[in-house]
NUVOKE-173538 format. One record per residue (C-alpha): x, y, z; residue in three letters. Coordinates in steps of 0.05 Angstrom, whole numbers, plus 5000, padded with zeros to 4 digits. Example, Ala and Ser with C-alpha at 12.3 -4.5 7.8 and 13.67 -1.06 7.14 Angstrom:
REM residues 2
<r><x>5246</x><y>4910</y><z>5156</z><res>ALA</res></r>
<r><x>5273</x><y>4979</y><z>5143</z><res>SER</res></r>
//
This chain:
REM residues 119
<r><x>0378</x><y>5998</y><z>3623</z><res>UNK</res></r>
<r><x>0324</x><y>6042</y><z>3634</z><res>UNK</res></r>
<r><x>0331</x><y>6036</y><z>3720</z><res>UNK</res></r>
<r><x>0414</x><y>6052</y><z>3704</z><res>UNK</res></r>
<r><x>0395</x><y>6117</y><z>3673</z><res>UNK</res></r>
<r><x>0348</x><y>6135</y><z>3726</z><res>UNK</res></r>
<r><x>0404</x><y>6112</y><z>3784</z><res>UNK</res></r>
<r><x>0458</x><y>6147</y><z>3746</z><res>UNK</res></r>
<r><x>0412</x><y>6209</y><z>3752</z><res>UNK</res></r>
<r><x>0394</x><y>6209</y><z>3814</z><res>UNK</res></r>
<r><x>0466</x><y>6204</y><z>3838</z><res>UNK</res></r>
<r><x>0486</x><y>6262</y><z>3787</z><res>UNK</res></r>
<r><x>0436</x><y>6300</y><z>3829</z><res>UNK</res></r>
<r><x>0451</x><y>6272</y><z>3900</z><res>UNK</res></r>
<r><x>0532</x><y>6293</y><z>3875</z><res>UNK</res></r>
<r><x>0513</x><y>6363</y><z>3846</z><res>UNK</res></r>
<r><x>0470</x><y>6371</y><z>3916</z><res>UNK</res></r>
<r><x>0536</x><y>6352</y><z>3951</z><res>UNK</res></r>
<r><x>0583</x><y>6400</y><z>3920</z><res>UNK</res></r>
<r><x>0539</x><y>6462</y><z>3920</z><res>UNK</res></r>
<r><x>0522</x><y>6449</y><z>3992</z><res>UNK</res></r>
<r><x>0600</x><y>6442</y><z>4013</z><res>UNK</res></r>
<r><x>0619</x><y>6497</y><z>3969</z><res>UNK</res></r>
<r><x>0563</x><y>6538</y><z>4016</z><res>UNK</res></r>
<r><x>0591</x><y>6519</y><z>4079</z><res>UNK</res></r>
<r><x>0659</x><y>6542</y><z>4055</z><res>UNK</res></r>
<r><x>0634</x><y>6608</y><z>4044</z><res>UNK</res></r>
<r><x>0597</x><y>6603</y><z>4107</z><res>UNK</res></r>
<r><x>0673</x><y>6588</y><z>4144</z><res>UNK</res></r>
<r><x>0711</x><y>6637</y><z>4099</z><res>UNK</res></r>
<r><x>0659</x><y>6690</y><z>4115</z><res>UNK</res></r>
<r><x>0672</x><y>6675</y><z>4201</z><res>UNK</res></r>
<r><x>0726</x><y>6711</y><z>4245</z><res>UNK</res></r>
<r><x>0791</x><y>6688</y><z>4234</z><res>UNK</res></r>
<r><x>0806</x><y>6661</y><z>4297</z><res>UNK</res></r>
<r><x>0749</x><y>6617</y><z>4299</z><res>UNK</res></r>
<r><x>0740</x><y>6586</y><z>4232</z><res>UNK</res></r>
<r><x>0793</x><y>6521</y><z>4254</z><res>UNK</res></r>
<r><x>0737</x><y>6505</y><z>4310</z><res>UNK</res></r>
<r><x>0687</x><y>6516</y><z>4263</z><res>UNK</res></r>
<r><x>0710</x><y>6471</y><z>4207</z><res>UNK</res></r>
<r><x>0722</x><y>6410</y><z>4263</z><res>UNK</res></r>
<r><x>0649</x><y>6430</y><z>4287</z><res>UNK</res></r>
<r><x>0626</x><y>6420</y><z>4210</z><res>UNK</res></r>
<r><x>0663</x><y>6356</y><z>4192</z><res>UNK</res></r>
<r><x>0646</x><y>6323</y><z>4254</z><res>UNK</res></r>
<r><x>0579</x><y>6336</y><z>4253</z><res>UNK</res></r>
<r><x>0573</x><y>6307</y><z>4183</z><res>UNK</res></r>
<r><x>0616</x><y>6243</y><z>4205</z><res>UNK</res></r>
<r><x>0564</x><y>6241</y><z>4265</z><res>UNK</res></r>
<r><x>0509</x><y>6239</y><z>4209</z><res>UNK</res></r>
<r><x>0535</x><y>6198</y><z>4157</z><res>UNK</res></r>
<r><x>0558</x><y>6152</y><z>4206</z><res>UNK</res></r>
<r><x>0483</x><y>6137</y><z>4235</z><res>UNK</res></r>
<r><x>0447</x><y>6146</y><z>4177</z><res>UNK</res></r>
<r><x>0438</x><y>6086</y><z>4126</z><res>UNK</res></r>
<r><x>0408</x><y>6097</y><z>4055</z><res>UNK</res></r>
<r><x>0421</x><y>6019</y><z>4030</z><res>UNK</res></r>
<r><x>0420</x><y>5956</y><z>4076</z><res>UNK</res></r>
<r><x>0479</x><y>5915</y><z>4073</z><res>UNK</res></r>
<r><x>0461</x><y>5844</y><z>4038</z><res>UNK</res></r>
<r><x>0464</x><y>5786</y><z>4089</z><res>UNK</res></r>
<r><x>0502</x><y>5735</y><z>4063</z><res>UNK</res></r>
<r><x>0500</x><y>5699</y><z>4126</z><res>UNK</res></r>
<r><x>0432</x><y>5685</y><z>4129</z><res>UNK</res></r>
<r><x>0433</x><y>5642</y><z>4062</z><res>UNK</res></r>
<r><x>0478</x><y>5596</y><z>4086</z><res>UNK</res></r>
<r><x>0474</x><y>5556</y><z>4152</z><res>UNK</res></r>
<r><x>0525</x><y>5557</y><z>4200</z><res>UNK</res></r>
<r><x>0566</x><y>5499</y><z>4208</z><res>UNK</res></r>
<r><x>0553</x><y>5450</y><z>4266</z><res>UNK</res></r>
<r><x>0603</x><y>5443</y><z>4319</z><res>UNK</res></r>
<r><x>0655</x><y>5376</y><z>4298</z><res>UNK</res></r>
<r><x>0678</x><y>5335</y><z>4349</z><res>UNK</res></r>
<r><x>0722</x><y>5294</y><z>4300</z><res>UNK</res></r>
<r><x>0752</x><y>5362</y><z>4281</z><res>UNK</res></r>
<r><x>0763</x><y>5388</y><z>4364</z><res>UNK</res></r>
<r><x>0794</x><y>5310</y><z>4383</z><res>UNK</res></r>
<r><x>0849</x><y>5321</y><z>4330</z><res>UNK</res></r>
<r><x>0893</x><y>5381</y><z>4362</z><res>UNK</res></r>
<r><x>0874</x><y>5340</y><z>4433</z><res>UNK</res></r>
<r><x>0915</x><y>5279</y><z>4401</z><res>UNK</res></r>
<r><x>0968</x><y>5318</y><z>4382</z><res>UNK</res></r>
<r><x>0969</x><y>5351</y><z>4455</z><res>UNK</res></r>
<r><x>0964</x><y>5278</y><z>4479</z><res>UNK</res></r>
<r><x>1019</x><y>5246</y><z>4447</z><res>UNK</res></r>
<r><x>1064</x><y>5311</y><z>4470</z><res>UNK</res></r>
<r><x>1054</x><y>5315</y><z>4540</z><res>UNK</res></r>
<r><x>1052</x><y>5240</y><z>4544</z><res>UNK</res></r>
<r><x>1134</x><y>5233</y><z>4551</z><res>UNK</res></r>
<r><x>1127</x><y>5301</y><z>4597</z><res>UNK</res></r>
<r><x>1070</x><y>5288</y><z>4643</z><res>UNK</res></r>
<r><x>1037</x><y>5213</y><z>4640</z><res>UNK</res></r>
<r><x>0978</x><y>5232</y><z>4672</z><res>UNK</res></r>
<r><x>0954</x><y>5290</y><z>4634</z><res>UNK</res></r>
<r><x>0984</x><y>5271</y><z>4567</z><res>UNK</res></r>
<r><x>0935</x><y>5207</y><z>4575</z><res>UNK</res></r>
<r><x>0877</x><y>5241</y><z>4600</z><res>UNK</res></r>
<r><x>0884</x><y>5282</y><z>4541</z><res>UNK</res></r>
<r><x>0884</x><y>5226</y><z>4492</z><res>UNK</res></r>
<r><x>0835</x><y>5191</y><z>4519</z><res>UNK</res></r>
<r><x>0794</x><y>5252</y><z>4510</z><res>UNK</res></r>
<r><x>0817</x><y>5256</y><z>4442</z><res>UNK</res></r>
<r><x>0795</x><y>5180</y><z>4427</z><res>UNK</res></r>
<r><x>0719</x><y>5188</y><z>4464</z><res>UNK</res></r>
<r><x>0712</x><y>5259</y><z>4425</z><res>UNK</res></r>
<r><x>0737</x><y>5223</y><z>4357</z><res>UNK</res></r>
<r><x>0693</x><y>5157</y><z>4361</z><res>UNK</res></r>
<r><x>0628</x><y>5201</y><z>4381</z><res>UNK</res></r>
<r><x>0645</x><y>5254</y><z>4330</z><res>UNK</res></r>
<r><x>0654</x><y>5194</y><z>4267</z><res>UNK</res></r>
<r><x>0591</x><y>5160</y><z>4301</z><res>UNK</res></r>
<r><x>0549</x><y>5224</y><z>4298</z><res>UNK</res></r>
<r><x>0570</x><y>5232</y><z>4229</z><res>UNK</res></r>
<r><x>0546</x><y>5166</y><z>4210</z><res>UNK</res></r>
<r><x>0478</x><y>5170</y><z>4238</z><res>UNK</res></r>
<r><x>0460</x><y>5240</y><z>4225</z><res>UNK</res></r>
<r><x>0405</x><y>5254</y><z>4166</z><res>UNK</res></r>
<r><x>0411</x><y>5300</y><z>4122</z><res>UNK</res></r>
//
């Protein structure tokens, strides 16, 4: 509880920082020639999007890093080969086999792997 009261006022502070700076700079503009206070305002606002955008106050949590990443699957790769298979079989013989064939050696090794792997 104690931590939220001290976060809640240091962001108070960081937002009353905020506006009194910004309501500077729009003096700062209003108080330029006329002609030149468009190029000026751009010049401001990118140069704080410049800032902000290279400048991090909190690192992002990883979420990736707690969990592994998945291992490849043959079992998973042989089943849009079957599918390809059995449609170009009527089409083109050749191909249409040699893709389930391909399909069939990727399944078996893919269900065998499976078996033997330790966890």
């Amino acid at each position: 509880m104690a931590e939220d009261g001290h976060k809640t006022a240091t962001g108070q502070n960081v937002e009353n920082t905020i506006e009194y700076m910004s309501k500077e700079l729009s003096r700062l503009l209003n108080e330029s020639r006329t002609d030149g206070r468009s190029e000026l305002r751009d010049y401001a606002v990118s140069l704080l999007q410049g800032e902000t955008e290279t400048t991090q106050t909190e690192e992002p949590a990883r979420e990736d890093s707690a969990q592994p990443s998945t291992p490849f699957s043959p079992v998973a790769l042989s089943i849009p080969f079957l599918l390809i298979g059995i449609i170009l079989l009527p089409l083109f013989a050749p191909v249409g086999l040699l893709m389930l064939l391909l399909a069939i050696i990727m399944g078996v090794g893919g269900w065998l792997a499976l078996m033997f792997r330790r966890k």
